[in-house]
VOGU-3710 file (C-alpha; in Angstrom, 3 decimals, decimal comma):
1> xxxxxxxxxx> -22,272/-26,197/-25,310  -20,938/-22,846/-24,264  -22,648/-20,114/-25,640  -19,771/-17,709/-26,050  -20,723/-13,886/-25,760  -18,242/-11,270/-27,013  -18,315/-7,627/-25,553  -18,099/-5,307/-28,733  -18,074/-1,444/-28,324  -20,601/0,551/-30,734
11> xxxxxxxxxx> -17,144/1,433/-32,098  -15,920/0,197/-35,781  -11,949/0,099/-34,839  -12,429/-2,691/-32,307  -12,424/-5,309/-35,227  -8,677/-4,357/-35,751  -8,376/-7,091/-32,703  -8,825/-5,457/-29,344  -11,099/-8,025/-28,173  -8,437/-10,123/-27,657
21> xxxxxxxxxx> -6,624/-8,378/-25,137  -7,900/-10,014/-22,098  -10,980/-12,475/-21,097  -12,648/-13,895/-17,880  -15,171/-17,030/-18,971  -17,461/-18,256/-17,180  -18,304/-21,877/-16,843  -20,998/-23,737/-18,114  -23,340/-23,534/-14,851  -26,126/-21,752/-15,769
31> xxxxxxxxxx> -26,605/-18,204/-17,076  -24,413/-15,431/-16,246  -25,556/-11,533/-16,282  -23,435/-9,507/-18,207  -23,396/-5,476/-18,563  -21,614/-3,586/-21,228  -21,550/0,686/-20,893  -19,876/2,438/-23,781  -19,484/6,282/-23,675  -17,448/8,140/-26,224
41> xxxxxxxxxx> -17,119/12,142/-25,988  -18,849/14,494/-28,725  -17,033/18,496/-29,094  -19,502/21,619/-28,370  -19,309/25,255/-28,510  -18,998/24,657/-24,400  -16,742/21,538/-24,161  -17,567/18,162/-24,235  -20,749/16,367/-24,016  -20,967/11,771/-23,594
51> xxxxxxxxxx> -23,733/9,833/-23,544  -23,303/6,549/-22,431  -25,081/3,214/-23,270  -25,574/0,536/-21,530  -26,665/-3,246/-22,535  -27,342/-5,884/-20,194  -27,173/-9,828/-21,270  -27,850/-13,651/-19,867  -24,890/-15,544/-21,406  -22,893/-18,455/-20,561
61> xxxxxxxxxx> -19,836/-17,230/-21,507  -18,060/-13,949/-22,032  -14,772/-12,477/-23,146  -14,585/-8,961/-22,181  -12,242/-5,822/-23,867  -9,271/-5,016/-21,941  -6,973/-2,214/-23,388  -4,255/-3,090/-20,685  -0,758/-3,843/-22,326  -1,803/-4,889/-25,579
71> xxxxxxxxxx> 0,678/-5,715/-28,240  1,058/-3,747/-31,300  -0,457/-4,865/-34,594  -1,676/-3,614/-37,610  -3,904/-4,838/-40,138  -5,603/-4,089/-43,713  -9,266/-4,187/-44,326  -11,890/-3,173/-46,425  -13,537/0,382/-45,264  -16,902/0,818/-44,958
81> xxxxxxxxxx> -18,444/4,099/-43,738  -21,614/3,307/-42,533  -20,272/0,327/-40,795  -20,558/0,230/-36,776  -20,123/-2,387/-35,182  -22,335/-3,562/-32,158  -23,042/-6,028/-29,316  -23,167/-9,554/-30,518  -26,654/-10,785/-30,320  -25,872/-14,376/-29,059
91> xxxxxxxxxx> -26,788/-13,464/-25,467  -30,418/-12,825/-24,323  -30,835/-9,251/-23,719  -31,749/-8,592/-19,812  -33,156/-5,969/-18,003  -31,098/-3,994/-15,191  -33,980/-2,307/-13,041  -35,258/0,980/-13,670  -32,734/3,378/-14,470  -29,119/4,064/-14,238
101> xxxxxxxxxx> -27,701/7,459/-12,413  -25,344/8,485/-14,250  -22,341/10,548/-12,697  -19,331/12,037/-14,419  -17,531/15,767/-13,960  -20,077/16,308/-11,050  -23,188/16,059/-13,972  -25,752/13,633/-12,952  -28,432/11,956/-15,010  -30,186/8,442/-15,941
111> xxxxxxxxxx> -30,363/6,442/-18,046  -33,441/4,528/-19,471  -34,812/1,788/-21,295  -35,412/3,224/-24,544  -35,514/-0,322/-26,903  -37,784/-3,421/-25,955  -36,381/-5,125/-28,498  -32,540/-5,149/-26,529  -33,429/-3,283/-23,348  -30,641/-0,688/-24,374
121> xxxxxxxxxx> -30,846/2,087/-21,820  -30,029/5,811/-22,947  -30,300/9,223/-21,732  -34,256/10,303/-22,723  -33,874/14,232/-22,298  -30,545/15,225/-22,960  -28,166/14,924/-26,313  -25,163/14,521/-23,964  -23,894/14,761/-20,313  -21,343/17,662/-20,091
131> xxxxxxxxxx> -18,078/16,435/-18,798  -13,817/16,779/-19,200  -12,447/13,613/-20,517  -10,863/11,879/-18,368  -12,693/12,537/-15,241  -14,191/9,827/-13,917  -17,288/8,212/-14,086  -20,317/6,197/-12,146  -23,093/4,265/-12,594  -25,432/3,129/-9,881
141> xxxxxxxxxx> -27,137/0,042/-11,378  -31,096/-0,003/-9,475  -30,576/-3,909/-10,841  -33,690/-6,854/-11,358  -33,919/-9,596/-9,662  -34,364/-11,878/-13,168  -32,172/-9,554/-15,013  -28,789/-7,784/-14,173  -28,019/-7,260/-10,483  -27,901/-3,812/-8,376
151> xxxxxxxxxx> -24,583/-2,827/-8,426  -22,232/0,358/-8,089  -19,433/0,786/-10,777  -16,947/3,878/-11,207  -14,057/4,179/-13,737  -12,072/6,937/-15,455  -13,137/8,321/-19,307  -10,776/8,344/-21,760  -8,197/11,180/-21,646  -8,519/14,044/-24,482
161> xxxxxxxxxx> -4,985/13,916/-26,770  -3,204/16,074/-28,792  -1,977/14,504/-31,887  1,487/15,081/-33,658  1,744/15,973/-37,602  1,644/12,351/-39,522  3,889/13,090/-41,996  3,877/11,244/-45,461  7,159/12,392/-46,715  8,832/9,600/-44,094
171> xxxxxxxxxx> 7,243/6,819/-45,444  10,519/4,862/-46,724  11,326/4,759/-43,497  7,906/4,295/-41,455  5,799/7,141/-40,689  5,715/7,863/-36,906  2,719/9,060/-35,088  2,635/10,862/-31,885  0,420/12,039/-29,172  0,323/13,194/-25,581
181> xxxxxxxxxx> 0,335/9,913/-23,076  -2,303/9,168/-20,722  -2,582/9,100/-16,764  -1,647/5,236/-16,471  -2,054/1,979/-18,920  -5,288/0,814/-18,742  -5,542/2,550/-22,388  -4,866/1,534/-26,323  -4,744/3,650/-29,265  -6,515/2,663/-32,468
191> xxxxxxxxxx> -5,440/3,814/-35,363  -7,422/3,599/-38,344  -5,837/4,942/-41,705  -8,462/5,199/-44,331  -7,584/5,793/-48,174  -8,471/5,141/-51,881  -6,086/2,914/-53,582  -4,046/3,997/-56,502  -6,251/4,496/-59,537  -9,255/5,126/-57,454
201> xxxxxxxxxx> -11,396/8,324/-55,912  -13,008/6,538/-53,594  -12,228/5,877/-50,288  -12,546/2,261/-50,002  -9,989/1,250/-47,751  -8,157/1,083/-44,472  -5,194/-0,181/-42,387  -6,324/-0,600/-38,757  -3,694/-1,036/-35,787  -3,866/-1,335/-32,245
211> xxxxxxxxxx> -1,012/-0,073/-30,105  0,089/0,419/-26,823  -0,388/4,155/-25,162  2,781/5,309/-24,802  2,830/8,129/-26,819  4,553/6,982/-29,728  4,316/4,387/-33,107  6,317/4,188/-36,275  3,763/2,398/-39,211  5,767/-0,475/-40,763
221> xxxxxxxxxx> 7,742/0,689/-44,219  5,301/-1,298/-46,120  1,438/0,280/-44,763  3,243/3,838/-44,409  4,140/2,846/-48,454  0,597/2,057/-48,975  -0,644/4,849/-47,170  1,467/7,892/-48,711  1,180/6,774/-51,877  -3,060/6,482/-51,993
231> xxxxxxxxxx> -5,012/8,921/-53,945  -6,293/10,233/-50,795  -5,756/9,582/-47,175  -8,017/10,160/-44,187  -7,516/8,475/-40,490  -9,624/8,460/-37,455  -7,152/8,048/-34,153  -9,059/6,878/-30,925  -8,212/6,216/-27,228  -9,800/3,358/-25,688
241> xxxxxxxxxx> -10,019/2,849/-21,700  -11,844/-0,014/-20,004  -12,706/-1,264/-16,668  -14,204/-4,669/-16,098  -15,850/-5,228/-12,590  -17,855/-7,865/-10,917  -20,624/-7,515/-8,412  -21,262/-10,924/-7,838  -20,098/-14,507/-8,263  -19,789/-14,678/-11,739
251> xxxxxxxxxx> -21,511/-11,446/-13,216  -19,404/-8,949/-14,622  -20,074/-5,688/-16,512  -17,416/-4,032/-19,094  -17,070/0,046/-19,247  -15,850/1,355/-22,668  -14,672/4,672/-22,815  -13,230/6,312/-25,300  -11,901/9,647/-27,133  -11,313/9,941/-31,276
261> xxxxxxx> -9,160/12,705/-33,204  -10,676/13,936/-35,193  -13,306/14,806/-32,654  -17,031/14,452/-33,532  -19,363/17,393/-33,270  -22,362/17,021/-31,628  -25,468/17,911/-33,969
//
């Protein structure tokens, strides 16, 4: 039976259905080794600072996130602020050598093993690499030769955006949101619109929508209804890049990149 291993992104707006943008599966032959890097970007007094983690896995199967050309749709789920959600546990975590050199807006550093328990591998010194989003970004992989194989992957980081005014006065007729457009379209946008329904002060809710990155999406009448008319409104609006490479046969490894208005502050 195929184990089948999903690549999630420490990132709680990929349950809105991103996942299901793309896959590459593997047969049932034996283990695969699979790598997953997620690196989102933090604001400073200086700039910007990311640091990246990386999880390596035996599967037997994988789908893998693609924001390429995904179709628009929205959704409405229950909000949960402490939720994250994380790599599914259903492969065996692996180790990928030593380290990984890290290299992005000509900053270099490594990342280490810093859980036995998943192998996770994290910067050790540093709260963040400084970088501009969008540059690109490499990791050299040292690899293990029971684990995840050596191996040399680059990709662009998600562009920083400027977002338009949401405006709740057009909600009969679909609120639009805006925001400067990207280099290419190997991006998504997820939109998350969190509120408290009527009668309520709590926050307890959220519509959740993935859309192409083109600039430009009007909310149906009936979630820009729901929206407008809450008690109170927050949203968290997030570009998503990916890359997914192979070094051999059928390895692969999944980059997640990504950039969120409003923009979290480094401690």
């Amino acid at each position: 039976m195929t184990t089948r291993f999903v690549v999630l992104a420490t990132i709680s707006l990929l349950g809105a259905g991103l996942t299901a943008c793309n896959s590459s599966t593997s047969p049932d032959a034996g283990l695969t080794a699979i790598g997953v890097i997620v690196l989102g970007a933090k604001s400073t007094p200086r700039g910007y600072i990311t640091a990246p983690v990386a999880n390596f896995y035996k599967v037997t199967g994988a789908n893998f996130l693609s924001a390429q050309n995904h179709p628009d749709n929205c959704g409405f789920s229950a909000f949960d602020p402490t939720f994250t959600s994380s790599f599914s546990t259903g492969g065996i975590p692996a180790l990928a050598g030593g380290g990984i050199a890290t290299t992005v807006s000509g900053h270099t550093d490594s990342l280490k093993v810093t859980s036995l328990k998943n192998f996770a591998y994290q910067l050790l010194t540093s709260p963040g690499i400084a970088f501009t989003p969008g540059d690109s970004v490499k990791f050299v992989i040292q690899g293990n030769s029971s684990g995840y194989p050596a191996f040399t992957v680059t990709g662009r980081t998600a562009e920083a955006f400027t977002l338009g005014p949401i405006d709740l006065t057009k909600a009969s007729t679909g609120i639009p949101i805006t925001w400067s457009v990207p280099a290419d379209t190997n991006s998504a946008m997820l939109i998350s619109l969190r509120y408290a329904p009527s009668g309520s002060a709590t926050i307890t809710q959220q519509i959740s929508c993935v859309v192409r990155d083109d600039g430009f999406f009007q909310l149906p009448i009936n979630i820009s209804n729901t929206y407008a008319n809450a008690t109170q409104q927050t949203f968290s609006i997030q570009r998503v890049r990916t890359v997914v490479a192979s070094p051999s046969g059928n390895n692969f490894i999944n980059i997640v990149s990504t950039f969120t208005v409003p923009t979290p502050t480094a401690p």
